[in-house]
N, C-alpha and C positions, 0 to 999 in steps of 0.2 A: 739331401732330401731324405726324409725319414721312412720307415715302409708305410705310413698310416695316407702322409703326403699320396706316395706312389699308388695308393689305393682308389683314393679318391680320384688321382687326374685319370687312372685308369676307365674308374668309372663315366669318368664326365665325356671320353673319348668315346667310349663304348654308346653312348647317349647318342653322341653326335652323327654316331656310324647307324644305327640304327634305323628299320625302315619307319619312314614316314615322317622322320624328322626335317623340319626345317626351320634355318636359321632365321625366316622371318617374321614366324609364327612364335607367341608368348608361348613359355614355356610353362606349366600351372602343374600342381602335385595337389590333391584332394586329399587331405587327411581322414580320418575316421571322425565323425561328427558325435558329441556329446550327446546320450540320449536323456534330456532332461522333462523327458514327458513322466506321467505318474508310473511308468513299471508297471505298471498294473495290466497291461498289454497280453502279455502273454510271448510276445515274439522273441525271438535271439537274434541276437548280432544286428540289432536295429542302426546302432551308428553306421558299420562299416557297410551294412545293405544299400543305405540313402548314400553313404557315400561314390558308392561303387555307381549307383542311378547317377548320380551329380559328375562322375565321369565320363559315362555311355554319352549322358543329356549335352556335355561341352563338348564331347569327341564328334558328336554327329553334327557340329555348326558346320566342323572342318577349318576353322581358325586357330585354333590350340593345339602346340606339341602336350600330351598327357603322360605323366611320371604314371610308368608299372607300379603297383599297387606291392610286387615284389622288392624294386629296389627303395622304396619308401620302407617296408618291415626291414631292410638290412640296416637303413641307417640309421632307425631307429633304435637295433639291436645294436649297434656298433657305438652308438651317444647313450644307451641304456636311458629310453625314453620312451612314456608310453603313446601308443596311437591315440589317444584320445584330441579334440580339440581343446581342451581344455590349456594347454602349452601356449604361454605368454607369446605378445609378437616379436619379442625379439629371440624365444627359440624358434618358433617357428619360419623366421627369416634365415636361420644361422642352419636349420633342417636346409632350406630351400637349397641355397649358398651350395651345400654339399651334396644335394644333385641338381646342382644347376639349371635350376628352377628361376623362370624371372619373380611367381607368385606361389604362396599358400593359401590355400583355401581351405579356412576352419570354422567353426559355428559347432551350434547344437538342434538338435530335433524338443520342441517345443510343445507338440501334440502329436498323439498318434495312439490310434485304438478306434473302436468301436462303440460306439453308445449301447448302453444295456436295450434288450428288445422289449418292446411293449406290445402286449395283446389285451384286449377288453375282456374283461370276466365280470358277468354280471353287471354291466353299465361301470366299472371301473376298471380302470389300468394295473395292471398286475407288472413288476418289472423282472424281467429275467433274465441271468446272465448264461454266460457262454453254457450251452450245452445244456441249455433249461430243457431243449426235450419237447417244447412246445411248437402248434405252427406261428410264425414270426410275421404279424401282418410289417414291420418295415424294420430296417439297423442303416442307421449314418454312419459313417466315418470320418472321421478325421488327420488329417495330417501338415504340421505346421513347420518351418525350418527356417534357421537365422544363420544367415553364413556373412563372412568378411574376408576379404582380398590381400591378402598382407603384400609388400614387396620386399624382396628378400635384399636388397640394395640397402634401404631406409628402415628397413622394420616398423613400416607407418602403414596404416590402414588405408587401402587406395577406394575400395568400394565395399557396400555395404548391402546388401539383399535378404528379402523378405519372401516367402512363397507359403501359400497354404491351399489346402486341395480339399474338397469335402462332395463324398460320393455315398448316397442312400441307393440302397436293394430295390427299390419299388424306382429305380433310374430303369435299373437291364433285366433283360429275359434273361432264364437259363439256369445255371446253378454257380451261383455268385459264392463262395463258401466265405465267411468273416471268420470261422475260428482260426488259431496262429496253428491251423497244421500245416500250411508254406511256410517255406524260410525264403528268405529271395534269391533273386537269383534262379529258382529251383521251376520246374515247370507248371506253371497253374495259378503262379503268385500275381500277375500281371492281371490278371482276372478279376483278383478277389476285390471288394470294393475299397478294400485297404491300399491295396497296390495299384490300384487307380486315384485314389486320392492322393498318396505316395507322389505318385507319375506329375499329378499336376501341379503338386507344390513344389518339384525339382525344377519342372517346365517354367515356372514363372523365377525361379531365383535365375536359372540360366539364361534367359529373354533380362532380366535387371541386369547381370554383371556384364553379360555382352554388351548391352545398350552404355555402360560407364566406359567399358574400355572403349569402344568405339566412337564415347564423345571426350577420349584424351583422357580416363581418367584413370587409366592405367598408370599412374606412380611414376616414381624415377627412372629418368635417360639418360645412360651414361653417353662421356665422352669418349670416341675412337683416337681422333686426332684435332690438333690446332695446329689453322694455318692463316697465321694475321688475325683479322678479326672475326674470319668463321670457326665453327666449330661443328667437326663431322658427329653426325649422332647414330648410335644403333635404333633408329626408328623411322623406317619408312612407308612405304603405299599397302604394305602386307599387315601392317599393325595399326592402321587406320590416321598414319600423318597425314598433316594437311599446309599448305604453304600458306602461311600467313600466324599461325598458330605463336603464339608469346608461351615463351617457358621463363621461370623463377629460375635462376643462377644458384644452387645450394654448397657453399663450401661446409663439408665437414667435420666438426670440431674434435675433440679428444671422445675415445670408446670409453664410457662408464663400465668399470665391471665389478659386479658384485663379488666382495671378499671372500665374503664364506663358500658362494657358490661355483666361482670362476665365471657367473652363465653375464653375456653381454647386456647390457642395461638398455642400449643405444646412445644417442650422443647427440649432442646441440649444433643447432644447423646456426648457419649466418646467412643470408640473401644479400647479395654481394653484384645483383645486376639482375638484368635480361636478355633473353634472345630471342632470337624472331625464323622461323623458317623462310628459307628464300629457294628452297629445291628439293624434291623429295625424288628418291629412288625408291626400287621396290623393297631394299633392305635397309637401306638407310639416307639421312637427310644431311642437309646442309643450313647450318641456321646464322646469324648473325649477330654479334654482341659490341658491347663498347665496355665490356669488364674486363678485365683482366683474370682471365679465366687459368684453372690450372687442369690438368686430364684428371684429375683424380674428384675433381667438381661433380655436382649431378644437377640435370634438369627437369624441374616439377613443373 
């Protein structure tokens, strides 16, 4: 066993020991999300800020173990890779894999900023931007964000969510401030109409990807054990199994991996049967097949 090996299982131990962890809860690591909105913002560190809310917003279901946002930057720095979403699904499964992660969750920020302010002068509209100086009869905002669910098993895309939030000045009393002197995270930012629009486009992708997992569409189930014609699964009553539920039998095939890059391609499935739950635990299930199944098979 190599040191790099002894690294990682060290880590994956450390995970396991860890409060709050449980083995029957998805495991999910949020990467930093591309910011593909115009720049023109003003704000810093907009990926990793939305990313950080898209953790808060999964952590408070209380269904999901959540990767520290620290042991993601090491393994990052250890694959020499950047935090961006922009990372193919089969690095980001192969990320996952190495902190044993059931998913990644990557996407980009799609809108976000402030509409210029408009004030009447003269029976016409004068447009002002950040720090015109004027009084501001209204500012909208906006904030839109596209994420997807990878499974680090398959390197397939399990679920897909859409969220967009839009919050005007003339919503709240008070002193709402729109310019980017918040960064997130930071005290006052939750306020501004930006980090409430923020808030509720994380709120509607979190309310989508819960609602997928929870109707099975959480990606691949491995095999624990075969005994005859059952097959034990790591998915039970805590990950939202259900008896009666039909899974797709997937063997396999050969790992494509790129030449130049070494990075894994992924690799061609065969559907070779089904199975059927006949008992669910809190941890895991009991299903049923008439393939000739192998442990190292997965069920979608």
């Amino acid at each position: 066993m190599n040191k790099r090996t002894i690294l990682v299982s060290l880590s994956l131990l450390l995970l396991a020991a860890a409060p709050g962890y449980c083995a029957g809860k998805k495991i999910i690591c949020v990467m930093e999300l591309q910011d593909k909105s115009s720049h023109s913002h003003g704000w810093r560190n907009v990926g990793t800020g939305v990313a950080d809310m898209l953790v808060t917003a999964l952590a408070g279901t209380k269904k999901y173990t959540l990767i520290e946002r620290e042991k993601l930057d090491k393994v990052l720095d250890e694959q020499r890779l950047g935090a961006s979403g922009a990372v193919t699904a089969q690095t980001a499964a192969r990320i996952g894999r190495l902190l044993g992660a059931n998913y990644i969750i990557t996407g980009a920020i799609t809108e976000f900023g402030v509409k210029d302010s408009k004030i009447g002068v003269g029976g016409l509209e004068k447009v002002l931007p950040f720090g015109g100086g004027a009084k501001v009869a209204k500012n909208t905002a906006r904030a839109a964000i596209d994420v997807r669910a990878i499974d680090t098993t398959s390197a397939q895309i399990v679920a897909a969510a859409k969220g967009e939030g839009s919050k005007s000045s003339a919503e709240f009393s008070g002193n709402l401030s729109i310019a980017p002197s918040f960064d997130f995270g930071k005290d006052g930012f939750d306020e501004t109409i930006i980090g409430k629009a923020a808030r509720k486009a994380v709120e509607d992708v979190v309310k989508e990807i819960t609602k997928a997992f929870d109707e099975g569409g959480g990606g691949a189930v491995k095999i624990i054990k075969i005994s005859g014609n059952q097959v034990y699964i790591n998915s039970g009553s805590a990950d939202g199994e259900k008896v009666g539920r039909v899974y797709g039998v997937y063997r396999m095939g050969e790992d494509m991996v790129d030449p130049d890059t070494g990075e894994s391609l992924g690799s061609e499935e065969e559907k070779i049967g089904t199975a059927k739950v006949v008992k669910v635990n809190p941890k895991f299930s009991v299903a049923e097949t008439k393939a000739a199944v192998q442990k190292t098979d997965i069920l979608k």
